[in-house]
OpenMM code with the backbone's topology and positions (N, CA, C; nanometers):
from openmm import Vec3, app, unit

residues = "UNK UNK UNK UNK UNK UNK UNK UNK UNK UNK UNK UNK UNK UNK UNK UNK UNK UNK UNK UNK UNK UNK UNK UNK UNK UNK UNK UNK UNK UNK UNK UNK UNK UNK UNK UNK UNK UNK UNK UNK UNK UNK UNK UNK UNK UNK UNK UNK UNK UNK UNK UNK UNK UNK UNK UNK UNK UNK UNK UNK UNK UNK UNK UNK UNK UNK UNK UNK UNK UNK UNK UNK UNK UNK UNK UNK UNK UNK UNK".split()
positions = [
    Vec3(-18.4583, 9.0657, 5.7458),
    Vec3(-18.5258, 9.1696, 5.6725),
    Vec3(-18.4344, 9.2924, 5.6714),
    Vec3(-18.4281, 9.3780, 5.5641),
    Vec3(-18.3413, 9.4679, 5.5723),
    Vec3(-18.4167, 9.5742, 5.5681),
    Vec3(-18.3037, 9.7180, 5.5871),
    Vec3(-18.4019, 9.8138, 5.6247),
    Vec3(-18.5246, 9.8769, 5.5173),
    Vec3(-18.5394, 9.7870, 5.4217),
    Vec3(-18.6407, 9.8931, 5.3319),
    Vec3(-18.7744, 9.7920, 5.3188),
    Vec3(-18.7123, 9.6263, 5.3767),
    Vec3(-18.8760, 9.5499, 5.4557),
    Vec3(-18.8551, 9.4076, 5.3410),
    Vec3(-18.7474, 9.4252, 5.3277),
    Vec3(-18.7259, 9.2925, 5.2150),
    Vec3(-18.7131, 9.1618, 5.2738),
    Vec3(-18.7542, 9.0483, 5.2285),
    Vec3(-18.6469, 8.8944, 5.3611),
    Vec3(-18.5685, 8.8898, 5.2356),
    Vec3(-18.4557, 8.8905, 5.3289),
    Vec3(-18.2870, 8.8757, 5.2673),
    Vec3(-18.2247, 8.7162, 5.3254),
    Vec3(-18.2838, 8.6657, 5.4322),
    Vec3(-18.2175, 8.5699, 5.5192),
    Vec3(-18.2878, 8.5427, 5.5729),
    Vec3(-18.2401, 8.3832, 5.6311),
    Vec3(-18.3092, 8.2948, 5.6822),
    Vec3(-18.2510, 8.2774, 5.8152),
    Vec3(-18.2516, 8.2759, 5.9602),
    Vec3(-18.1999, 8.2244, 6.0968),
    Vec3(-18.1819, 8.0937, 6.0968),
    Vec3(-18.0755, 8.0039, 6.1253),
    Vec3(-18.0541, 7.9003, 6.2201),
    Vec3(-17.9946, 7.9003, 6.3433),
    Vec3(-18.0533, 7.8683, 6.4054),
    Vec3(-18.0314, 7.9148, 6.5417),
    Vec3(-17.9862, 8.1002, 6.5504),
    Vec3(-17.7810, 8.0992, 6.5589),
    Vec3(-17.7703, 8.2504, 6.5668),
    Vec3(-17.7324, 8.3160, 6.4554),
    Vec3(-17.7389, 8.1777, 6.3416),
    Vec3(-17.6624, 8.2455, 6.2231),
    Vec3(-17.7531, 8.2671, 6.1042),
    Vec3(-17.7461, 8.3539, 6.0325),
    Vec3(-17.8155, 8.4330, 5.9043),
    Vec3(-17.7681, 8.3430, 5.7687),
    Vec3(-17.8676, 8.2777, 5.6943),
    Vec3(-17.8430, 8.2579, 5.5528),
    Vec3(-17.8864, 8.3590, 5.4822),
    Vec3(-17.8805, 8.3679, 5.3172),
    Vec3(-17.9265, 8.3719, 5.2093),
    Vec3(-18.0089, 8.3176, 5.1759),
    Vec3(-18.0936, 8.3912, 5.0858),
    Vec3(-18.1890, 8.2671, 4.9626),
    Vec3(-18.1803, 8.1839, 4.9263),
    Vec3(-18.0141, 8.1732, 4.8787),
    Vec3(-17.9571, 8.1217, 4.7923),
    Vec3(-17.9080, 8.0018, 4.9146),
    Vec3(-17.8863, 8.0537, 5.0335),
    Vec3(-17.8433, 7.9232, 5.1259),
    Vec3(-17.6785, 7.9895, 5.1392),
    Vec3(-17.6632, 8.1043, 5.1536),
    Vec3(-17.5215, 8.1097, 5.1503),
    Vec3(-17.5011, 8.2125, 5.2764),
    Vec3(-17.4116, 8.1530, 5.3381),
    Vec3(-17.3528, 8.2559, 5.4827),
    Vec3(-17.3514, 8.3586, 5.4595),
    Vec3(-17.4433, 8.4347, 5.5463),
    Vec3(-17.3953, 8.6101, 5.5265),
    Vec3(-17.3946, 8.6537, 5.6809),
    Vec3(-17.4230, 8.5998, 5.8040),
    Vec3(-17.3232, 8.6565, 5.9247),
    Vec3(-17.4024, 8.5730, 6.0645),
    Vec3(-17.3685, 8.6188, 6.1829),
    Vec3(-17.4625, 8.5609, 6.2973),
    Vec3(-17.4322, 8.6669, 6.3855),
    Vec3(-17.5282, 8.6289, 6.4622),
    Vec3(-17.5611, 8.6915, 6.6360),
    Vec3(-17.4032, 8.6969, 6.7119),
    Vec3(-17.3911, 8.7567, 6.7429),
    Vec3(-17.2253, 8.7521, 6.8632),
    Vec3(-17.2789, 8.8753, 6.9429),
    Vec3(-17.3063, 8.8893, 7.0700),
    Vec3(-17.3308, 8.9599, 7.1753),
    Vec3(-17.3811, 9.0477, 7.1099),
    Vec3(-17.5265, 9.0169, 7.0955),
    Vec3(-17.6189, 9.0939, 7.0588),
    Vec3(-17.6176, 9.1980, 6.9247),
    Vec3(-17.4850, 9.1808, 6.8188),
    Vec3(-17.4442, 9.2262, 6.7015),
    Vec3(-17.4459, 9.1132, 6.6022),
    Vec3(-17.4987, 9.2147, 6.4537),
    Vec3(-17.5032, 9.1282, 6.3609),
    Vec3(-17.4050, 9.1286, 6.2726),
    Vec3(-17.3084, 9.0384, 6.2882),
    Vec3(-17.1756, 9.0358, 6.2303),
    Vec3(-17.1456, 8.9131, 6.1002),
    Vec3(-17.0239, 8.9378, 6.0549),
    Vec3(-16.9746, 8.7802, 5.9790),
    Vec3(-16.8974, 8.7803, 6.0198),
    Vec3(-16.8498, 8.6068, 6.0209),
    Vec3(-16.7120, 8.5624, 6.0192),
    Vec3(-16.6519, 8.4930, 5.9127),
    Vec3(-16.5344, 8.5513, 5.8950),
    Vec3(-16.5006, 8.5580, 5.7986),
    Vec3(-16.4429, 8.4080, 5.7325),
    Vec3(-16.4386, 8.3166, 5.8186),
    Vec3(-16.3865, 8.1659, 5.7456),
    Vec3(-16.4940, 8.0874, 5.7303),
    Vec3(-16.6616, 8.1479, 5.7807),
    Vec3(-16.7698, 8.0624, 5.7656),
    Vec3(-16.8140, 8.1309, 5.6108),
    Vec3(-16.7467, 8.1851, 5.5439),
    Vec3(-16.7924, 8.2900, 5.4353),
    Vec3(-16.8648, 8.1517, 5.2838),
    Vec3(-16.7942, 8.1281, 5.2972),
    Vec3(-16.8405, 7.9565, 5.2076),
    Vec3(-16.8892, 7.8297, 5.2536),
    Vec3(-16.9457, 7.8676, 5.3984),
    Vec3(-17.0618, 7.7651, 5.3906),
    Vec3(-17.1664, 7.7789, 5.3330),
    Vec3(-17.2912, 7.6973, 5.3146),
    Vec3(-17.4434, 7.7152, 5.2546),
    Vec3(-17.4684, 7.5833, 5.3426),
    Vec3(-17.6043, 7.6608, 5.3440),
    Vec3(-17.7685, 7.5895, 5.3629),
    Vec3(-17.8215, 7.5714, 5.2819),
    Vec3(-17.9748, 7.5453, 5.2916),
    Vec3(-18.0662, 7.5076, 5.2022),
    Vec3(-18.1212, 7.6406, 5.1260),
    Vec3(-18.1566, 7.6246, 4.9992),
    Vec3(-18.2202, 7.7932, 4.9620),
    Vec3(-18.3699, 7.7262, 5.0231),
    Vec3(-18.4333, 7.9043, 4.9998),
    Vec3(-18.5633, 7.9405, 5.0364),
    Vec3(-18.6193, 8.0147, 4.9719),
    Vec3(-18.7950, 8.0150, 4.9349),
    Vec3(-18.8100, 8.1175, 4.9212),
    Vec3(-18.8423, 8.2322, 5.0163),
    Vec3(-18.8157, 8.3745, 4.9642),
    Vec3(-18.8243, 8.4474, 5.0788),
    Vec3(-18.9872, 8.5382, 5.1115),
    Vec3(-19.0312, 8.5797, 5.1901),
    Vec3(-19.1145, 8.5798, 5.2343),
    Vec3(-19.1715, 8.7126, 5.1445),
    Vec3(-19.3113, 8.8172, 5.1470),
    Vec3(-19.3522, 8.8935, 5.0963),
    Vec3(-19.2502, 9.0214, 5.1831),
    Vec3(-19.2465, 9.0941, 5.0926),
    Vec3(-19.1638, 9.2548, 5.1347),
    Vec3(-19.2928, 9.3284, 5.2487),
    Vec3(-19.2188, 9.3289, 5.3560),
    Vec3(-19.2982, 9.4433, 5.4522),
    Vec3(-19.2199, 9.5550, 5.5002),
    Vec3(-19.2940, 9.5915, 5.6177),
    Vec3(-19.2315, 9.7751, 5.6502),
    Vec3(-19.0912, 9.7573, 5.7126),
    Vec3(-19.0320, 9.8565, 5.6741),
    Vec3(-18.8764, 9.8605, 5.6848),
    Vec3(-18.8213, 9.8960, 5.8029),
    Vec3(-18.7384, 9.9246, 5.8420),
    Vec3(-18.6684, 9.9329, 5.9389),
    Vec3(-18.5938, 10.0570, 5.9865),
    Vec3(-18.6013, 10.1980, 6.0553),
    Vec3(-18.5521, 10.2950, 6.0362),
    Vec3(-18.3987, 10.3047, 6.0654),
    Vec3(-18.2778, 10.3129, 6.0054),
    Vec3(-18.1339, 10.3026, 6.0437),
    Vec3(-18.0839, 10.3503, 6.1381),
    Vec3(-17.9847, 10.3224, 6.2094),
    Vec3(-17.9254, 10.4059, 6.3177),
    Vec3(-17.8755, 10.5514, 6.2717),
    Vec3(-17.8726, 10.6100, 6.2934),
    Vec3(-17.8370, 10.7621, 6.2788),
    Vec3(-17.7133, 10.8087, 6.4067),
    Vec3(-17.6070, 10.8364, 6.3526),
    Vec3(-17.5016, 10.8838, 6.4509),
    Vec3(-17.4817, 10.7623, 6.5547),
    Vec3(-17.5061, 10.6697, 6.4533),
    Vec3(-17.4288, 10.5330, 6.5655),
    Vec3(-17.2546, 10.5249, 6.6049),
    Vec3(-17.2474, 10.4957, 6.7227),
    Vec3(-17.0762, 10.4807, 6.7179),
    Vec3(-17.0664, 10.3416, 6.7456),
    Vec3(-16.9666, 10.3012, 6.6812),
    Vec3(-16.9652, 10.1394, 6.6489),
    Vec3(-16.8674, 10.0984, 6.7557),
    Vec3(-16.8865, 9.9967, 6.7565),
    Vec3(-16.7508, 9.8957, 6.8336),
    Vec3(-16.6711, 9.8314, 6.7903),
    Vec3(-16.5399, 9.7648, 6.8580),
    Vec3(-16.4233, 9.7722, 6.7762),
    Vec3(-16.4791, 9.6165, 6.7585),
    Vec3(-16.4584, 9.5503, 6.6222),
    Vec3(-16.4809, 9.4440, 6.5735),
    Vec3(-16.3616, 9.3183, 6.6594),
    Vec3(-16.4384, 9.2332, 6.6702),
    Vec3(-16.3614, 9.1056, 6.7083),
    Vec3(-16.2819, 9.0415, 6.5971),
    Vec3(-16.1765, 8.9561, 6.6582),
    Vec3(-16.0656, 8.9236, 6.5453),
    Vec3(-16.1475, 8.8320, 6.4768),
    Vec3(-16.1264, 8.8214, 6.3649),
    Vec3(-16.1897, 8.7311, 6.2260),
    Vec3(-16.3099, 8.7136, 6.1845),
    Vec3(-16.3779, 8.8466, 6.2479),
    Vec3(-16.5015, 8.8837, 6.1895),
    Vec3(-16.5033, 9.0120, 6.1015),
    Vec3(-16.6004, 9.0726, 6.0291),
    Vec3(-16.6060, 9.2044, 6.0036),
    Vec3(-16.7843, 9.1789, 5.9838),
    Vec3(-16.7795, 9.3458, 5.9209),
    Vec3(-16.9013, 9.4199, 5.9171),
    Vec3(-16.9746, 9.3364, 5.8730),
    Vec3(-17.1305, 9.2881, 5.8867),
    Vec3(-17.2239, 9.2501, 5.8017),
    Vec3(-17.2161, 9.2731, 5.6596),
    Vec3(-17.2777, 9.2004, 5.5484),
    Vec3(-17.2689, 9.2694, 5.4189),
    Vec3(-17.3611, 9.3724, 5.3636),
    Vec3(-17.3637, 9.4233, 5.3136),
    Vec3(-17.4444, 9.5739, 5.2995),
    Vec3(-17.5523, 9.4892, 5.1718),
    Vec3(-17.6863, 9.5169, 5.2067),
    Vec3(-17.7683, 9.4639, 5.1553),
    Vec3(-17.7901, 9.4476, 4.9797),
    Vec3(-17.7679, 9.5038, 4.9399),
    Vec3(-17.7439, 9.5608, 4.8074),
    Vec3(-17.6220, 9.4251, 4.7033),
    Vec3(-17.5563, 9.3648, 4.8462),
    Vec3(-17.4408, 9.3018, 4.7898),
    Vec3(-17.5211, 9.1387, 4.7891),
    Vec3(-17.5940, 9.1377, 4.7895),
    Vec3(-17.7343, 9.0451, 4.8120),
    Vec3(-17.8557, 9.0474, 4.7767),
] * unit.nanometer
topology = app.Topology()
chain = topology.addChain("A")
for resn in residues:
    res = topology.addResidue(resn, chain)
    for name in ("N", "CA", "C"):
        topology.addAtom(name, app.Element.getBySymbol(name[0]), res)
């Protein structure tokens, strides 16, 4: 669900699909990240669930330094 209460993704086990069934990141020590060579796998699509209450953003978060061959989650919008 993203922050404005949408389902964007589906869990298997630690990793996040699409609707559409398409990789968009997983769990790695408690961060929601991608990696970047799982970028063209897919799952099954879904439909996604009814829109509920959103999520308030971090404000003045300081980030951590990304692990090799991952990057940022995708910004919801790109989905």
């Amino acid at each position: 669900m993203d922050a404005f209460g949408e389902n964007v993704g589906k869990f298997y086990d630690d990793e996040v699909y699409g609707v559409s069934g398409k990789y968009l990141g997983e769990i790695k020590n408690g961060r929601l990240i991608t990696k970047k060579s799982r970028k063209n796998i897919r799952k099954y699509m879904f439909s996604p669930y009814a829109n509920r209450v959103g999520i308030v953003k971090n404000v003045n978060y300081v980030g951590y330094v990304m692990y090799a061959g991952y990057e940022d989650f995708p910004h919801p919008d790109s989905f």
